[in-house]
C-alpha positions, 0 to 999 in steps of 0.5 A, spaced: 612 715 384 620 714 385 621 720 387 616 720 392 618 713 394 625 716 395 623 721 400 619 718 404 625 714 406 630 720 408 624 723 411 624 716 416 631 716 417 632 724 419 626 723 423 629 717 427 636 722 427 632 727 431 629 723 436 636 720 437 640 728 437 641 731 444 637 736 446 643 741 446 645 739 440 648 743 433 644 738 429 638 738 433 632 741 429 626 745 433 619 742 431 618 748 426 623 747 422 623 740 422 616 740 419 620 746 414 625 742 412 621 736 411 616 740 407 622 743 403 624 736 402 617 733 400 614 738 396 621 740 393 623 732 389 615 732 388 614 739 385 620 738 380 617 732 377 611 735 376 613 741 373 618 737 369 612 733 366 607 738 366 612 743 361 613 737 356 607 736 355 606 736 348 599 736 344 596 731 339 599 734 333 605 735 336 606 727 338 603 725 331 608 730 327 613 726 332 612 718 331 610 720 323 618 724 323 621 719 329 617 713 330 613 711 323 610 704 326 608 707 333 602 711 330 598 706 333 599 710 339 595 716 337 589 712 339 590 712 346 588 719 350 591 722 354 598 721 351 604 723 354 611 723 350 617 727 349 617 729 343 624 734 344 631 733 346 631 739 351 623 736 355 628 729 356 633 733 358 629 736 363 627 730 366 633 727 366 637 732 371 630 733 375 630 725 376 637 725 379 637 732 382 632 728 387 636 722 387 643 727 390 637 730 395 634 722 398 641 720 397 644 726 401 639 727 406 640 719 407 648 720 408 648 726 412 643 723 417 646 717 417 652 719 419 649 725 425 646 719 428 652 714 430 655 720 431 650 722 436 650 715 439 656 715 439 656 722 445 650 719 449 654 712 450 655 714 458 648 718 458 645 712 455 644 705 456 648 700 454 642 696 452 639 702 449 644 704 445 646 698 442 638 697 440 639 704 436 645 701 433 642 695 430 635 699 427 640 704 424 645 699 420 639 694 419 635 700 416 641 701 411 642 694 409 635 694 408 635 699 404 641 698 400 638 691 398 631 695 394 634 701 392 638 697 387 631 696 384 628 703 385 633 706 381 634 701 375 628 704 371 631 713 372 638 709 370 635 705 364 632 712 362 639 716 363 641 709 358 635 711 352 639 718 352 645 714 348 641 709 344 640 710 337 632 712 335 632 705 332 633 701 338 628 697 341 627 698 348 621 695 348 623 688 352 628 692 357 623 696 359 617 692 361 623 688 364 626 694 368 618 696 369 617 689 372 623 689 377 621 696 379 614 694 382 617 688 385 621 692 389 617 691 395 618 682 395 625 683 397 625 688 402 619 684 406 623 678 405 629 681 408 624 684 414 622 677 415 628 674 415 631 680 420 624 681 424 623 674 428 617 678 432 613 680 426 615 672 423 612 668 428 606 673 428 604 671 421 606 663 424 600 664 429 596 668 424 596 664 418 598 656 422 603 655 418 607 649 420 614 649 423 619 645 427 620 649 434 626 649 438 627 645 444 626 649 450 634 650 454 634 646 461 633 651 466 637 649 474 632 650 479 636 655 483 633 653 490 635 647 488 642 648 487 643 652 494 640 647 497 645 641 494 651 647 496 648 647 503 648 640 504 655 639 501 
């Protein structure tokens, strides 16, 4: 789920890179090679994750010989099926590096196309209107601010995980990892706030949408411009 979350925002950020990269750009990709890149992207970060999931599963005698070595008061566990548990050293390992290799893929793909894209804004700064490349700007750096405030949420559950590695098997984790669980799935609630915030179309939809009562600003007095060349005619 975080990896696919991950990439599906890289993929955002290099898709609005090559709409924005000139057509005899080095940066810019044809279509079959964007869909190739995304496709490698994609189904790389997710296929390792499965694989590593897939590969460390262990049976029912081996969770059982597990919990009764490791974890003697978790044996309830065993009546759950389906139940999936790293029961060695090197499957944990493994999960670990495939878990931040797709963090340094998300996070490299994002710092490449951020970096392409005002690099290119920056070239078409003649060719492109004023109005226009400024526009272009702020969604870039609004996108990465926003992305900046829920990452930290994304990436608490993988870094607690990397954490577990250097406790003691005794340690209980089991608060801190319903709390890091809980704050992963409430990513969402400060990335729409922040939306809302930065958005005043899409604010003032839901205001109509929903009635919400608000106090709204007093229109600006306009000078009837008729008027005006009237009053300097007569002067």
């Amino acid at each position: 789920m975080f990896s696919l979350q991950g990439v599906l925002i890289a993929v955002l950020m290099f898709m609005k890179t090559m709409i924005i990269a000139r057509a005899d750009s080095p940066f810019r990709m044809s279509n079959t090679s964007q869909k190739l890149f995304i496709l490698a992207l994609v189904g790389g970060t997710v296929s390792s994750q499965l694989f590593v999931l897939l590969a460390s599963y262990s049976n029912t005698s081996q969770v059982s010989e597990f919990l009764e070595k490791t974890y003697p008061n978790m044996l309830f566990l065993l009546r759950y099926n389906f139940l999936w548990m790293l029961t060695t050293n090197r499957h944990f390992v493994g999960l670990i590096t495939s878990i931040f290799v797709c963090i340094g893929l998300v996070f490299m793909t994002l710092l490449m196309s951020f970096i392409v894209l005002l690099f290119e804004l920056d070239l078409q700064v003649n060719s492109m209107s004023k109005a226009s490349n400024k526009y272009h700007k702020k969604v870039v750096f609004e996108f990465m601010g926003h992305l900046g405030i829920s990452l930290p949420f994304y990436i608490l559950v993988p870094l607690f995980i990397f954490v577990k590695f250097f406790l003691d098997d005794d340690t209980d984790v089991a608060v801190a990892t319903t709390i890091c669980f809980a704050i992963f799935v409430s990513a969402p609630i400060p990335s729409m706030i922040v939306f809302l915030l930065k958005n005043p179309v899409y604010r003032a939809f839901l205001i109509k949408e929903f009635h919400i009562p608000y106090k709204q600003k007093p229109a600006a007095k306009t000078t009837n411009s008729r008027q005006t060349q009237s009053r300097v005619q007569i002067e």
